[in-house]
N, C-alpha and C positions, 0 to 999 in steps of 0.2 A: 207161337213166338217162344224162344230159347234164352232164356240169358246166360250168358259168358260166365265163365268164373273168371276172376281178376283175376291176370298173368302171375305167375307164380306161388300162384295160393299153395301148391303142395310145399313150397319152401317153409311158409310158413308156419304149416302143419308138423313139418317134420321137426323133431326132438333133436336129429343130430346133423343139422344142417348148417351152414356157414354163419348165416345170421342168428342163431338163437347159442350158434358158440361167439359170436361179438358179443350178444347180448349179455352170456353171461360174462364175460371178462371184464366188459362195462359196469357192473354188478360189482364185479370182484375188487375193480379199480376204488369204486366207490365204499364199499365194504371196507374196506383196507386202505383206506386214502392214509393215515401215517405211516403206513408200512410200505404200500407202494409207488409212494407219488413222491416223499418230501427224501431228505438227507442222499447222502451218498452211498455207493454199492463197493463191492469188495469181488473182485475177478479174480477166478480160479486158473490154474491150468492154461497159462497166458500162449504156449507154445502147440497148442492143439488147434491147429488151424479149421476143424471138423465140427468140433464140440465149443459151443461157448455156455461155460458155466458161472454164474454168477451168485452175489447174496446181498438182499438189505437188512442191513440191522438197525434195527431202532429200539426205542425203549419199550415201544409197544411188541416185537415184538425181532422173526426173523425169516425172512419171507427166502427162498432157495431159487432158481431159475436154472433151467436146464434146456438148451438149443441146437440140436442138431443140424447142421448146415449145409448137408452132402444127400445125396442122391443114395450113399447107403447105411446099413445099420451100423451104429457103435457103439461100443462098451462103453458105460459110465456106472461113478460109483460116488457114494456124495464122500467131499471133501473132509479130511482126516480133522481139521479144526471145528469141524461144524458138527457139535454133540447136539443130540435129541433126537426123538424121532421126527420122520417126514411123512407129512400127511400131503396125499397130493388133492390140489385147491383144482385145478384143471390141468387136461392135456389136450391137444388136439387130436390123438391117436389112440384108441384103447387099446393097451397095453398091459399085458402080465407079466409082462418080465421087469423090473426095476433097475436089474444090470444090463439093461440093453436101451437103446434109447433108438427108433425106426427112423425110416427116412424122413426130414425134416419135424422131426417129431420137437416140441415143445412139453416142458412141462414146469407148471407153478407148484410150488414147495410149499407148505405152511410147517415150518420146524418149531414141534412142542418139547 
């Protein structure tokens, strides 16, 4: 007799898999619930139909978003008002480049 492994078990082994990046953004959500959940956001770059870049500020803290929209790569570069450094909290794309943002590429800011 054989038993089956449950359908999709390699999913859930893998590290960089669809589900274990919800997982962490669920994490992230919660980690950050006065940063990223509560007050209002502040929109970058209103005419870049490609890029949507956004920022929460709150007292706790100032969380950056970055969304690429288009099927290709595009240049970004954080917004001239927003001092500090950016530590990225998640992307969905490993990425080494900062001024380039890949297809559909997303990325969470933590600005210290």
């Amino acid at each position: 007799m054989v038993l089956s492994l449950k359908p999709g078990w390699t999913t859930l082994a893998d590290k960089h898999s669809l589900l274990h990046f919800w997982k962490r953004l669920l994490s992230l959500r919660q980690e950050y619930a006065d940063l990223l959940i509560y007050d209002d956001f502040e929109v970058y770059d209103m005419g870049n139909v490609d890029v949507f870049t956004f920022a929460k500020v709150t007292a706790s803290g100032i969380a950056l978003i970055a969304l690429n929209f288009s099927a290709d790569s595009q240049g970004w570069s954080k917004p001239d008002d927003v001092e500090g450094q950016l530590d990225v909290l998640v992307s969905n794309v490993q990425s080494s480049e900062e001024s380039v943002l890949a297809p559909w590429e997303g990325r969470l800011y933590l600005v210290s």
